[in-house]
N, CA, C and O atoms as CSV, one atom per row, in Angstrom:
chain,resi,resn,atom,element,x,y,z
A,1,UNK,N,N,-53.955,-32.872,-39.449
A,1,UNK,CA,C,-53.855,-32.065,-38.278
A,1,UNK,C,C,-52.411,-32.050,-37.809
A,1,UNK,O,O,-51.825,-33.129,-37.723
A,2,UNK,N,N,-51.826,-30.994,-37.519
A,2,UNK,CA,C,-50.719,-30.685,-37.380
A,2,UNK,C,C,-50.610,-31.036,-35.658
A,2,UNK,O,O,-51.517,-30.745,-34.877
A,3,UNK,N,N,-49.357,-31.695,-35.258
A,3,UNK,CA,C,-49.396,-32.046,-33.799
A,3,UNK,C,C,-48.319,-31.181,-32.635
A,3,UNK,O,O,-47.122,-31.232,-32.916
A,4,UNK,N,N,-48.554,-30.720,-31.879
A,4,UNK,CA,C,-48.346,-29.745,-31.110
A,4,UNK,C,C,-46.778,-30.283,-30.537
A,4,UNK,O,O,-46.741,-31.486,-30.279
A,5,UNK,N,N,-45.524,-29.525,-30.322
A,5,UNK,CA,C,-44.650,-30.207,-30.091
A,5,UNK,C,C,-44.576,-29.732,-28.342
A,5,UNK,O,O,-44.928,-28.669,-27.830
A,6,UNK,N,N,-44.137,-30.641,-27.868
A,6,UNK,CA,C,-43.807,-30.484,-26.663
A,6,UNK,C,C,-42.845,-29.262,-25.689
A,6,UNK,O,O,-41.649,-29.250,-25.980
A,7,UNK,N,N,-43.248,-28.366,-24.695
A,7,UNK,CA,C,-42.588,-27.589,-24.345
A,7,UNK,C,C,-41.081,-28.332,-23.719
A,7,UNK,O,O,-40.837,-29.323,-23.030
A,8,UNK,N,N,-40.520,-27.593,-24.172
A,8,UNK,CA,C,-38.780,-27.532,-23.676
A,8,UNK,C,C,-38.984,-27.711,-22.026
A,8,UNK,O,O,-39.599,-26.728,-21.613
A,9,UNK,N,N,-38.812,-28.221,-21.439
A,9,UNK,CA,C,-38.723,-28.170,-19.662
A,9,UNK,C,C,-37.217,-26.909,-19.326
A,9,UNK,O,O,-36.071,-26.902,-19.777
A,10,UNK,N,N,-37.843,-26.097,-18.473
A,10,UNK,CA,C,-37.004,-24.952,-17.983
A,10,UNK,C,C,-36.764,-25.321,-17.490
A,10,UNK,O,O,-37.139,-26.447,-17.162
A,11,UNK,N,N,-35.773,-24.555,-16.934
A,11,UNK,CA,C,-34.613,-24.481,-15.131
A,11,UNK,C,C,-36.074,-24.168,-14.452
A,11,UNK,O,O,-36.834,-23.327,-14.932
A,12,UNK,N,N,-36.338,-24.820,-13.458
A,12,UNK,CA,C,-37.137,-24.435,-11.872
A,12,UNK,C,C,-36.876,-22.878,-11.881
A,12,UNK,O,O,-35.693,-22.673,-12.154
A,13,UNK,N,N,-37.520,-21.818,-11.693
A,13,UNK,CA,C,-37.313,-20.508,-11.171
A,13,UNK,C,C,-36.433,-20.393,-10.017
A,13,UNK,O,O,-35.395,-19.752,-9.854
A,14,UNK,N,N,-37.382,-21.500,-8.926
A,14,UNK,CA,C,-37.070,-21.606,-7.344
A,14,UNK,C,C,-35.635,-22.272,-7.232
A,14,UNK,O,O,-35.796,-23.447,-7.560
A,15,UNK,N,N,-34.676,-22.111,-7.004
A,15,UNK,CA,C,-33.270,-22.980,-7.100
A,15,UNK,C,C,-33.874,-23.771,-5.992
A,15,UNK,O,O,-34.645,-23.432,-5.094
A,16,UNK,N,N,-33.140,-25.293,-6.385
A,16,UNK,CA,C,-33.280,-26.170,-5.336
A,16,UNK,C,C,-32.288,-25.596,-4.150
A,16,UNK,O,O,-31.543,-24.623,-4.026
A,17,UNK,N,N,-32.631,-26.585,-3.445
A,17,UNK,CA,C,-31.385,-26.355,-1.609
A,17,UNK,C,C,-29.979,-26.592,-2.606
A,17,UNK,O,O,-29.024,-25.817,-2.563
A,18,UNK,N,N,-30.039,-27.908,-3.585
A,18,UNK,CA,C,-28.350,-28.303,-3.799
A,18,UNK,C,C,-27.723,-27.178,-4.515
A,18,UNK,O,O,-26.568,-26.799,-4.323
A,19,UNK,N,N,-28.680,-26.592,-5.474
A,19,UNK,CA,C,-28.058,-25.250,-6.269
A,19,UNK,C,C,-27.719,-24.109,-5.597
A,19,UNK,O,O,-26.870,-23.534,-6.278
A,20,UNK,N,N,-27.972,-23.457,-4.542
A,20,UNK,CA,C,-27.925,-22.698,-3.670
A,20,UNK,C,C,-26.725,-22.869,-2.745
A,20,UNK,O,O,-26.008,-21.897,-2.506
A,21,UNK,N,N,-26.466,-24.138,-2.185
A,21,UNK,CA,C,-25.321,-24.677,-1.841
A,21,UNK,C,C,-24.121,-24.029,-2.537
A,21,UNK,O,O,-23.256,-23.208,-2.233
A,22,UNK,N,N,-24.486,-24.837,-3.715
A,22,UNK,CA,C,-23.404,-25.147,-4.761
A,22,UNK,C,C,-22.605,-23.592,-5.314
A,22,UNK,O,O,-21.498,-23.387,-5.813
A,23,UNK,N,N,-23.995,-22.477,-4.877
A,23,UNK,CA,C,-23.335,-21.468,-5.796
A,23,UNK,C,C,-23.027,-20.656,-4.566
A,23,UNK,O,O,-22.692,-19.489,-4.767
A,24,UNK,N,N,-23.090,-21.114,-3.248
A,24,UNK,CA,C,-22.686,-20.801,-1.783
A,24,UNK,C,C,-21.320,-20.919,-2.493
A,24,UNK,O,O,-20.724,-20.044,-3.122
A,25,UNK,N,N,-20.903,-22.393,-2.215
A,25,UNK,CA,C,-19.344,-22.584,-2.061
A,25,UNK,C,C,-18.648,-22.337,-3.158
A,25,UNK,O,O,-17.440,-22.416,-2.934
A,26,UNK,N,N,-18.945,-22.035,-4.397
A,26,UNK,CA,C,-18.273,-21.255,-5.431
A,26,UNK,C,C,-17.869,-19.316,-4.622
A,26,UNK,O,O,-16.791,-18.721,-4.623
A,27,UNK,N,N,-18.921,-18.962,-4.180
A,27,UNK,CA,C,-18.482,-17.661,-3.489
A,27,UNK,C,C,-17.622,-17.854,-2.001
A,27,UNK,O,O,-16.930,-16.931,-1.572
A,28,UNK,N,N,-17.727,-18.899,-1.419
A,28,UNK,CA,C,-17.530,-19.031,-0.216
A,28,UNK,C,C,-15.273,-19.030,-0.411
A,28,UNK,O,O,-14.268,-18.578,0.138
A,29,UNK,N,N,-15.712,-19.890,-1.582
A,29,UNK,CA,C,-14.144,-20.082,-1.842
A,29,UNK,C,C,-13.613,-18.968,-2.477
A,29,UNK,O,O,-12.438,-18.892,-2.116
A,30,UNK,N,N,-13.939,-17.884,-3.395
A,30,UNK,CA,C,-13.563,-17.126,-3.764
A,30,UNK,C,C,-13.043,-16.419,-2.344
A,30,UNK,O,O,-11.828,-16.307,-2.181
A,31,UNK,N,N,-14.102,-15.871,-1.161
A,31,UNK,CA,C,-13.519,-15.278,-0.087
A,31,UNK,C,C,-12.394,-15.799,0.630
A,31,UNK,O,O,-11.552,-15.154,1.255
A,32,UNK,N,N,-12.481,-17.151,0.456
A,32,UNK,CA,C,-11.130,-18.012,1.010
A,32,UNK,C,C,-9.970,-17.415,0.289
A,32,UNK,O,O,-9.012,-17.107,0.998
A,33,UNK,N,N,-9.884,-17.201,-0.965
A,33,UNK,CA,C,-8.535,-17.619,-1.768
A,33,UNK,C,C,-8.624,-15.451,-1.818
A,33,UNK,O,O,-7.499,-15.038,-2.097
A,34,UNK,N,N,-9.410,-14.540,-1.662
A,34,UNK,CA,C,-9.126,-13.222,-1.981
A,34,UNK,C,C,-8.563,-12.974,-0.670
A,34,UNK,O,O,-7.354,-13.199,-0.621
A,35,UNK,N,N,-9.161,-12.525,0.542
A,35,UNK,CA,C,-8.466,-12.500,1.860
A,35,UNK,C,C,-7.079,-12.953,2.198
A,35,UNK,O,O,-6.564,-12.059,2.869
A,36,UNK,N,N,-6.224,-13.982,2.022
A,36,UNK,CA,C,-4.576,-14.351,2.055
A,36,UNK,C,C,-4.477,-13.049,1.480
A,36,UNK,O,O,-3.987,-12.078,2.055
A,37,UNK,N,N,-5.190,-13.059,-0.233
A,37,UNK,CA,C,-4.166,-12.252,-0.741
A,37,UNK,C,C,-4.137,-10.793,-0.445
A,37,UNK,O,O,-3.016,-10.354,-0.704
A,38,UNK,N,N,-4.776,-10.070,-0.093
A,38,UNK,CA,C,-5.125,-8.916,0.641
A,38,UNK,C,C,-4.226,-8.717,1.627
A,38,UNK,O,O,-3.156,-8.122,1.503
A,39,UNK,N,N,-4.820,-9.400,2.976
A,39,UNK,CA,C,-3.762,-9.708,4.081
A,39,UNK,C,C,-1.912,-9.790,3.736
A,39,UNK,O,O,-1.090,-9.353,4.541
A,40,UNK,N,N,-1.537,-10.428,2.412
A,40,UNK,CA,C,-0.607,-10.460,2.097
A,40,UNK,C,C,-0.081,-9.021,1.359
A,40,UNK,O,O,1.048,-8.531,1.391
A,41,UNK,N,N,-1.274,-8.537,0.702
A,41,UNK,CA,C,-1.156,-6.861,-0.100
A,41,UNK,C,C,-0.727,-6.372,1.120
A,41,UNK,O,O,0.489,-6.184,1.073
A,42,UNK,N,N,-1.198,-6.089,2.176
A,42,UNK,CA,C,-1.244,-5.098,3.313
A,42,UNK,C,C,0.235,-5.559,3.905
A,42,UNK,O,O,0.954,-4.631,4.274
A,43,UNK,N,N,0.621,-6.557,3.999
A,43,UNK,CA,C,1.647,-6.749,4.626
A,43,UNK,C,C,2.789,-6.739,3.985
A,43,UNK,O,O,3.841,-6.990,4.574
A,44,UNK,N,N,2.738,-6.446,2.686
A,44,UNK,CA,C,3.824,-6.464,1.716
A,44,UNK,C,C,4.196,-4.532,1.958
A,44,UNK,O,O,5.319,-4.038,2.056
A,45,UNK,N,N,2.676,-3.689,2.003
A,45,UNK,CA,C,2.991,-2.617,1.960
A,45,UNK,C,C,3.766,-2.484,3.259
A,45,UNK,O,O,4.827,-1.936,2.963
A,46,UNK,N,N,3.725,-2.729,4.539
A,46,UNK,CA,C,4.006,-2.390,5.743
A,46,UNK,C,C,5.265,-2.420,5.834
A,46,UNK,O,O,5.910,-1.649,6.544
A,47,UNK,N,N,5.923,-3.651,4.856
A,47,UNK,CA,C,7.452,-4.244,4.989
A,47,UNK,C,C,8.087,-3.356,3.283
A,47,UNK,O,O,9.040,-3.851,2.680
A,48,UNK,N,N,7.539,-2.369,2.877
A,48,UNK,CA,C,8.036,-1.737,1.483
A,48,UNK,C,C,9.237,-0.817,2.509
A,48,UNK,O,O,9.322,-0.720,3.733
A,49,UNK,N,N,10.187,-0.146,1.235
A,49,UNK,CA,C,10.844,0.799,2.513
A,49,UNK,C,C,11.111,2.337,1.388
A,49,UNK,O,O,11.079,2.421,0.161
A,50,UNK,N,N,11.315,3.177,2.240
A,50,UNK,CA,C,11.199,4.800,1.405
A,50,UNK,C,C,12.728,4.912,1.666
A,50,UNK,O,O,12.912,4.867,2.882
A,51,UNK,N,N,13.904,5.041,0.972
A,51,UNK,CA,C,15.074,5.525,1.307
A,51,UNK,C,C,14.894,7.309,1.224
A,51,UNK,O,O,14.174,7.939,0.450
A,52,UNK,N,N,15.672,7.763,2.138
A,52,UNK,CA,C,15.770,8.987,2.349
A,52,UNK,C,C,17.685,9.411,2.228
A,52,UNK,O,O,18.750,8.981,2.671
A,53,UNK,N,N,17.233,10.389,1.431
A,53,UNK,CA,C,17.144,10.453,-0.089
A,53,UNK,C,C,17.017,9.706,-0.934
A,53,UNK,O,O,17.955,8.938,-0.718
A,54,UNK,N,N,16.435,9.290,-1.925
A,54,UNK,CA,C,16.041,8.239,-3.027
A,54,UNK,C,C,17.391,7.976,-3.216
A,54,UNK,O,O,18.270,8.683,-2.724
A,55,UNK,N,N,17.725,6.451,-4.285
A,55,UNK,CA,C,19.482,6.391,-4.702
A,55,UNK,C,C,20.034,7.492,-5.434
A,55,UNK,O,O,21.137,8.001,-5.237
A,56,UNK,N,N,18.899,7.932,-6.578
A,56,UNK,CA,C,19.189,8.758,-7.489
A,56,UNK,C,C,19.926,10.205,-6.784
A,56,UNK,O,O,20.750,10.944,-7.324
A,57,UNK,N,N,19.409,10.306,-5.592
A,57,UNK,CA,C,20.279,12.027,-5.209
A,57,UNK,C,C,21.117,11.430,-3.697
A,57,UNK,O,O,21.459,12.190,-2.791
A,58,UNK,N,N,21.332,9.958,-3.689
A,58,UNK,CA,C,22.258,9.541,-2.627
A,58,UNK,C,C,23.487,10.768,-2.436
A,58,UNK,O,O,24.191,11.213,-3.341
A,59,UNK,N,N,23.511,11.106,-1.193
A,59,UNK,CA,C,24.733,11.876,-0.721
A,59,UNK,C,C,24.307,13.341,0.006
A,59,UNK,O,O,24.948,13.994,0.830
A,60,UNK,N,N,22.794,13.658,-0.693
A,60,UNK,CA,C,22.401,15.029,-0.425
A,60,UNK,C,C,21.827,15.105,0.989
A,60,UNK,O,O,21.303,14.108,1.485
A,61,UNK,N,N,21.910,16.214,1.623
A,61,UNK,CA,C,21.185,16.303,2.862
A,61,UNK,C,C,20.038,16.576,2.325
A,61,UNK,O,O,19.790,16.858,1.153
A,62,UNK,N,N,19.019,16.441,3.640
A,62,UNK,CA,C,17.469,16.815,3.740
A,62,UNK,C,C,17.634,18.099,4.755
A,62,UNK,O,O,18.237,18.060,5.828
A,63,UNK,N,N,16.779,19.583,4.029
A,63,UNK,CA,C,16.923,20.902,5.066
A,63,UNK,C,C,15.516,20.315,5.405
A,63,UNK,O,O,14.723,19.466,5.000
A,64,UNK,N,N,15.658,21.214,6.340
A,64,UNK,CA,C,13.943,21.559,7.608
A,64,UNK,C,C,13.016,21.333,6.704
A,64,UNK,O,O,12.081,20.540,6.817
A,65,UNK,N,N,13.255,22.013,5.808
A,65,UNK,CA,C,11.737,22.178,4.525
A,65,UNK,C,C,11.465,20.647,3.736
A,65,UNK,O,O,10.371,20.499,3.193
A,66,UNK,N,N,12.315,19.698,3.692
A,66,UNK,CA,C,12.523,18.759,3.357
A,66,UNK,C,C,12.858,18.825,1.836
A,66,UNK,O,O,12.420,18.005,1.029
A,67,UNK,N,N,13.534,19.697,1.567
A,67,UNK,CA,C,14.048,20.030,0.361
A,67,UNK,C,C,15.506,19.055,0.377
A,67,UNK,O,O,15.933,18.639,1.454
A,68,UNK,N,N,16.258,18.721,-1.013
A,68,UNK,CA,C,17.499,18.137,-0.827
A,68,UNK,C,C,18.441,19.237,-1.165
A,68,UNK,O,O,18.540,19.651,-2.320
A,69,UNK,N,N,19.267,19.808,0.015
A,69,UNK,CA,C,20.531,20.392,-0.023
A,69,UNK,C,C,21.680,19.607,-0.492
A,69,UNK,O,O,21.720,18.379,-0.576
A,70,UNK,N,N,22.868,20.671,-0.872
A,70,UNK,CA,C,24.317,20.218,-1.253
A,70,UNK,C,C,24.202,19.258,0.496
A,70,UNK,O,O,23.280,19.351,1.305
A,71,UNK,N,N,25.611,18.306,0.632
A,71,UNK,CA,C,26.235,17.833,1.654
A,71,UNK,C,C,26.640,18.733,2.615
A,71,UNK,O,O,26.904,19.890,2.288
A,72,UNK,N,N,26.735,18.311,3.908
A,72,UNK,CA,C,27.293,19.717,4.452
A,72,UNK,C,C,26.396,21.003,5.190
A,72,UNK,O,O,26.618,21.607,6.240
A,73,UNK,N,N,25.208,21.161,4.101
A,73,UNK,CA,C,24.277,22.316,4.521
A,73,UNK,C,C,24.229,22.622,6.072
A,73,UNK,O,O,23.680,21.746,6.740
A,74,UNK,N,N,24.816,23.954,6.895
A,74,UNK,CA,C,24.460,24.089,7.725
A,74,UNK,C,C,23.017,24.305,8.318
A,74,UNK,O,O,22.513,25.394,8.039
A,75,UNK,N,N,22.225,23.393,9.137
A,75,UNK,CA,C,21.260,23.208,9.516
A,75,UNK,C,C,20.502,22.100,8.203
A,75,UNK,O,O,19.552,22.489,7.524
A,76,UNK,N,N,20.968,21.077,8.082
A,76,UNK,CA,C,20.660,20.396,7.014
A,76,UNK,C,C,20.841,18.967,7.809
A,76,UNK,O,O,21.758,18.816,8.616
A,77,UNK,N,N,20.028,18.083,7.555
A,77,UNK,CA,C,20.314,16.949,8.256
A,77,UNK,C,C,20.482,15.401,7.270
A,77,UNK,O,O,19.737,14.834,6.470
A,78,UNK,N,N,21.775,15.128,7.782
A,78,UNK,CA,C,22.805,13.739,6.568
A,78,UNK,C,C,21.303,13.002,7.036
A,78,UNK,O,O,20.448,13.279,7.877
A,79,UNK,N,N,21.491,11.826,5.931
A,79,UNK,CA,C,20.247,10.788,5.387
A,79,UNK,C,C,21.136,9.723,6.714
A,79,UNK,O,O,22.198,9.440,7.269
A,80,UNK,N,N,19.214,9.413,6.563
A,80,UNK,CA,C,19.755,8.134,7.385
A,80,UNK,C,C,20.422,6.885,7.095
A,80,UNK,O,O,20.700,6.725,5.907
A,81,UNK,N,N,20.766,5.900,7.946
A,81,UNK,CA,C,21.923,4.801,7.646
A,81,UNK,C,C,21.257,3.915,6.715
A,81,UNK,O,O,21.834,3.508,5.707
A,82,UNK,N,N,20.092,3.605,7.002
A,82,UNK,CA,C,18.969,2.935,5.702
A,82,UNK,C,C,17.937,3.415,5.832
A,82,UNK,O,O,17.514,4.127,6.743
A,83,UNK,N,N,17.201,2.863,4.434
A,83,UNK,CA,C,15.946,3.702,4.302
A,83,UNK,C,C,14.869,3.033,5.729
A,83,UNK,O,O,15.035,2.010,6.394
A,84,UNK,N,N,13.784,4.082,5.812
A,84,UNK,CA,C,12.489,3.095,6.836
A,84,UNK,C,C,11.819,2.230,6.125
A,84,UNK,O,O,11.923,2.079,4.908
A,85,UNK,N,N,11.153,1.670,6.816
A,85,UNK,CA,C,10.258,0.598,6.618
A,85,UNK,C,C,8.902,1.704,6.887
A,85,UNK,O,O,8.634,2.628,7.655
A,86,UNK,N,N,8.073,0.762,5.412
A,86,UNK,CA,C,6.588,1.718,5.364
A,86,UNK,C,C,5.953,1.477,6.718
A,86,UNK,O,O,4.915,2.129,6.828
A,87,UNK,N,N,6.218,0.814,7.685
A,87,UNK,CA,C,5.317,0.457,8.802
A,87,UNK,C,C,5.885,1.825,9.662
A,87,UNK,O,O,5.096,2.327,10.463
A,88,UNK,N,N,7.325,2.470,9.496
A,88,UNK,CA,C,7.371,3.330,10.412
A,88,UNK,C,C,7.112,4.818,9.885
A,88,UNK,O,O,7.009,5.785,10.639
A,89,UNK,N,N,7.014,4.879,8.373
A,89,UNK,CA,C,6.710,5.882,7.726
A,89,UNK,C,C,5.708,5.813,8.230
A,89,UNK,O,O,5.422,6.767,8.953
A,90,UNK,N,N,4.667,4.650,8.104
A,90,UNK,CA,C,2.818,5.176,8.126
A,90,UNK,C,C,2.815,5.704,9.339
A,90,UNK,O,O,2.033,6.654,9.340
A,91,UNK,N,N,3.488,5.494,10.743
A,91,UNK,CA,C,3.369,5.861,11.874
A,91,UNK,C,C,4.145,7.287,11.993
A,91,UNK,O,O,3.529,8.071,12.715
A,92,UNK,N,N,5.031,7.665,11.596
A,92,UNK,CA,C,5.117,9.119,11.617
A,92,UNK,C,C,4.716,10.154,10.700
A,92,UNK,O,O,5.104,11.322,10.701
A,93,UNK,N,N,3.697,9.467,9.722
A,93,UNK,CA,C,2.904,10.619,8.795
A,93,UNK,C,C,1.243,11.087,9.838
A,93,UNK,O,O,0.325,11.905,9.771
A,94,UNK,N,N,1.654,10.047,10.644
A,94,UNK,CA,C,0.304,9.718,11.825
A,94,UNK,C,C,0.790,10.499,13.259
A,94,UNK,O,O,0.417,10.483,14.432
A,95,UNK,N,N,1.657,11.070,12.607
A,95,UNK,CA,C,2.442,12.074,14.052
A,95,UNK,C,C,3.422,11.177,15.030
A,95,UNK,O,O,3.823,11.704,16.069
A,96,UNK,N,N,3.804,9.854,14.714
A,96,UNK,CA,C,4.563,9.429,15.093
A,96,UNK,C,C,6.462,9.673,14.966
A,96,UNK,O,O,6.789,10.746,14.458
A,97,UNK,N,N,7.298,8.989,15.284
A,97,UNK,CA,C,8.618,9.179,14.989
A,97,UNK,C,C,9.124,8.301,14.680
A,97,UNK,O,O,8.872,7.207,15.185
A,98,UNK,N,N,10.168,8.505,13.581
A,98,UNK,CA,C,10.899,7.567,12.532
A,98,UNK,C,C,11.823,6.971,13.568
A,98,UNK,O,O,12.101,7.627,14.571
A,99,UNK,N,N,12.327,5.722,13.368
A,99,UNK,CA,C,13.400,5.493,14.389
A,99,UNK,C,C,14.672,5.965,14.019
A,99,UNK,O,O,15.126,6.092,12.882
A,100,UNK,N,N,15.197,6.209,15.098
A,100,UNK,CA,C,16.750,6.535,15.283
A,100,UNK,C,C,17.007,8.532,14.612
A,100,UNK,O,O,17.999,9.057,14.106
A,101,UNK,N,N,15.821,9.029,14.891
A,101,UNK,CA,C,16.193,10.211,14.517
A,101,UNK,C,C,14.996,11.077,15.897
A,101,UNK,O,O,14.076,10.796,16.665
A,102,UNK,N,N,16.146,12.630,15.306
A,102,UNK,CA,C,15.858,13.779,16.655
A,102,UNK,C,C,14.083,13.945,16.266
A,102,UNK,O,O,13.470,13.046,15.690
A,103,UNK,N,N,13.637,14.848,16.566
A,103,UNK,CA,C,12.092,15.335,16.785
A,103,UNK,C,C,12.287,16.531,15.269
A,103,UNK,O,O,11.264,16.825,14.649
A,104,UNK,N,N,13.714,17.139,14.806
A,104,UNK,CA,C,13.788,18.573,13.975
A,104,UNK,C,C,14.337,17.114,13.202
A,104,UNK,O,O,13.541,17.117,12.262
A,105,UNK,N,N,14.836,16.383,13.078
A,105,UNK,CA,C,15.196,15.534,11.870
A,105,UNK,C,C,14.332,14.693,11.197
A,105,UNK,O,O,14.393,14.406,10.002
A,106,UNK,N,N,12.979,14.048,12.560
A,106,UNK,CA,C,12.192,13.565,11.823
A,106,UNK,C,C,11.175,14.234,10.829
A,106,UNK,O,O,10.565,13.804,9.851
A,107,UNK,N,N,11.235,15.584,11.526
A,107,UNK,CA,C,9.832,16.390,10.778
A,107,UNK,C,C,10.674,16.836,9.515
A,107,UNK,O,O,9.971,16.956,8.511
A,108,UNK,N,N,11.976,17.102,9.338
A,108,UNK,CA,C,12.097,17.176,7.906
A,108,UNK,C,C,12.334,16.236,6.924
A,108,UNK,O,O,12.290,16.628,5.758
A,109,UNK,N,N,12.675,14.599,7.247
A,109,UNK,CA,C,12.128,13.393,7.206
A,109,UNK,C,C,10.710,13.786,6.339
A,109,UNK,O,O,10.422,14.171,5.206
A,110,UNK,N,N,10.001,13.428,7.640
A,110,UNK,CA,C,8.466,13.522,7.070
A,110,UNK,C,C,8.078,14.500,5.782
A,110,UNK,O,O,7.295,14.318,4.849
A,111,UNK,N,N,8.824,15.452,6.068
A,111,UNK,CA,C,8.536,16.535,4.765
A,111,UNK,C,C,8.860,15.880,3.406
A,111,UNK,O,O,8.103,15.809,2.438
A,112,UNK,N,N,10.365,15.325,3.528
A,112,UNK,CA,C,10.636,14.575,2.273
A,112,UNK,C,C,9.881,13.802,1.947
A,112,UNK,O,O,9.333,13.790,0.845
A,113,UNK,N,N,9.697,12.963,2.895
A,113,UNK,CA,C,9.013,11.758,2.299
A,113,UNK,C,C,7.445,12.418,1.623
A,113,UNK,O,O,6.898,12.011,0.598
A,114,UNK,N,N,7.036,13.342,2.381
A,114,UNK,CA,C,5.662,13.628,1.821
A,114,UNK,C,C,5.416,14.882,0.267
A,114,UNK,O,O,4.404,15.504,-0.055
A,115,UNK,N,N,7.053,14.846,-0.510
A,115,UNK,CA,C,6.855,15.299,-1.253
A,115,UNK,C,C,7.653,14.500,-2.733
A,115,UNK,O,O,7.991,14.898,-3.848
A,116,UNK,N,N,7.701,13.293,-2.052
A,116,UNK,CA,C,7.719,12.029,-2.847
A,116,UNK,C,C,7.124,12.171,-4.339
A,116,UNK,O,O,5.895,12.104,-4.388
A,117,UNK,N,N,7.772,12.350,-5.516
A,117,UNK,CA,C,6.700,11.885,-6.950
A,117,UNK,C,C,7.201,11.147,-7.585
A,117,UNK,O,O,8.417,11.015,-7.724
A,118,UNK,N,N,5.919,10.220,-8.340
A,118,UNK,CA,C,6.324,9.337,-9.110
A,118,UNK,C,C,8.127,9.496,-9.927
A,118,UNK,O,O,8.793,10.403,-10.424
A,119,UNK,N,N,8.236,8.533,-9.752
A,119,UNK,CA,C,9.704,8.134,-10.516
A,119,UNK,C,C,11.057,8.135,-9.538
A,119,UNK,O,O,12.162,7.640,-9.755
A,120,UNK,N,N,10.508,8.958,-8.252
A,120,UNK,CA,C,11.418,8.156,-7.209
A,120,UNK,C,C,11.705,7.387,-6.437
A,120,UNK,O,O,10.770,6.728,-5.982
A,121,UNK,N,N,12.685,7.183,-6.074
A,121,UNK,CA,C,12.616,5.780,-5.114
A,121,UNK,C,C,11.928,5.889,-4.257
A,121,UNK,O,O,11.698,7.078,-4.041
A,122,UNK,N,N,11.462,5.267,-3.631
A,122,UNK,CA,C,10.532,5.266,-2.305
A,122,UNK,C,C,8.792,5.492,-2.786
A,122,UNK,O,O,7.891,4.859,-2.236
A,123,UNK,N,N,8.552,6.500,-3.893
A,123,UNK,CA,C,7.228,6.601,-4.066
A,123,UNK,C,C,6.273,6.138,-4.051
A,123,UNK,O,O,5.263,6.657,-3.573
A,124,UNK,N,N,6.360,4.671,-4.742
A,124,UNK,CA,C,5.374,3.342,-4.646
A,124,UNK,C,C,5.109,2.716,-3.011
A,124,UNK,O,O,4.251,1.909,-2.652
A,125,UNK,N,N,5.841,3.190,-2.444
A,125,UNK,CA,C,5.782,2.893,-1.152
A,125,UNK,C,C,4.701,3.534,-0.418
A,125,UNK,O,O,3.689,3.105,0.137
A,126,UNK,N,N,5.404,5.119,-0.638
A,126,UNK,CA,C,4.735,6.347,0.310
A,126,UNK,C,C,3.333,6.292,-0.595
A,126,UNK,O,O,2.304,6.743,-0.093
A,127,UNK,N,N,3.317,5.751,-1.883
A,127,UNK,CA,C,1.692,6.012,-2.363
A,127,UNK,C,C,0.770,4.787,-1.791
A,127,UNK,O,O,-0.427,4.867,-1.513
A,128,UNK,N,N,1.397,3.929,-1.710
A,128,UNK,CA,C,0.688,2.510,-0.951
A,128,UNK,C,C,0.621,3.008,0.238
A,128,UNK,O,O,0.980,2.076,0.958
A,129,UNK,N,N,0.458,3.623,0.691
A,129,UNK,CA,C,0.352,3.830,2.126
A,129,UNK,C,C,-0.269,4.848,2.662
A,129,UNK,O,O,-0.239,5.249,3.825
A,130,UNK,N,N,-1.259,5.544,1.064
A,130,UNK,CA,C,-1.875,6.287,1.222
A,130,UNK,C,C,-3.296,6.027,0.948
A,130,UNK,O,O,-4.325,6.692,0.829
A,131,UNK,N,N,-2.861,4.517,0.885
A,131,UNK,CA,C,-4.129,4.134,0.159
A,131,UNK,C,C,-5.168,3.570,0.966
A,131,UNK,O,O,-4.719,2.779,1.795
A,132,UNK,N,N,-6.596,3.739,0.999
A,132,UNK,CA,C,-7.503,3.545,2.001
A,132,UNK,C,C,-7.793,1.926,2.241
A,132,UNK,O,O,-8.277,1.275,1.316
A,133,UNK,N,N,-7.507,1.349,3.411
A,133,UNK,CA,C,-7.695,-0.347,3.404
A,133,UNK,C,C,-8.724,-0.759,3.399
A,133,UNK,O,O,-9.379,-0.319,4.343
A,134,UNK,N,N,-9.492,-1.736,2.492
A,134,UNK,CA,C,-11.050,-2.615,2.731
A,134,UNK,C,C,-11.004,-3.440,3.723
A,134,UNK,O,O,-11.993,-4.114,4.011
């Protein structure tokens, strides 16, 4: 007679209290250690900065349209002394004003900056800052 071998003992279905714990504070810490870094994403974008004009066309004015004119352009407005900080970009794409410029300088400001494409300076900035926050 052939003798019956013994079943394998499973995992419990029901997790005990300690397993439940245990796989608590495996997630609990993940939220610990993702949040800094987030908080730190967001604050890295705020402190990025958009130069106006990028380096690459340093010297050119910005017209009304936010196009880059020769130097000089009558009704053309010289770049500012440094670039902004994304914290004041996000606030004048929000209808706010850039510092240290008129109300006709910021809006062609804003134009530049909002026709920003990849491969110029400032872009990674103005695209982080378009980006929706969790």
């Amino acid at each position: 007679m052939r003798e019956e071998a013994e079943p394998v003992p499973t995992e419990d279905p029901v997790p005990t209290r300690r397993r439940v714990l245990a796989i608590g504070a495996i997630g609990a810490s993940a939220i610990v250690s993702i949040r800094p870094a987030l908080a730190q994403t967001a604050g890295s974008v705020m402190n990025c900065e958009v130069p106006v004009p990028d380096p690459g066309r340093a010297g050119s004015f910005i017209a009304a349209d936010g196009s880059l004119v020769p130097a000089g352009t009558k009704g053309a407005f010289a770049p500012p002394g440094r670039p902004f900080r994304g914290e004041d970009v996000k606030r004048a794409l929000s209808g706010g004003q850039l510092p240290g410029t008129t109300w006709d300088s910021n809006r062609a400001y804003v134009k530049y900056i909002r026709r920003l494409q990849r491969g110029q300076g400032g872009f990674t900035c103005f695209a982080s800052l378009q980006m929706p926050r969790v």
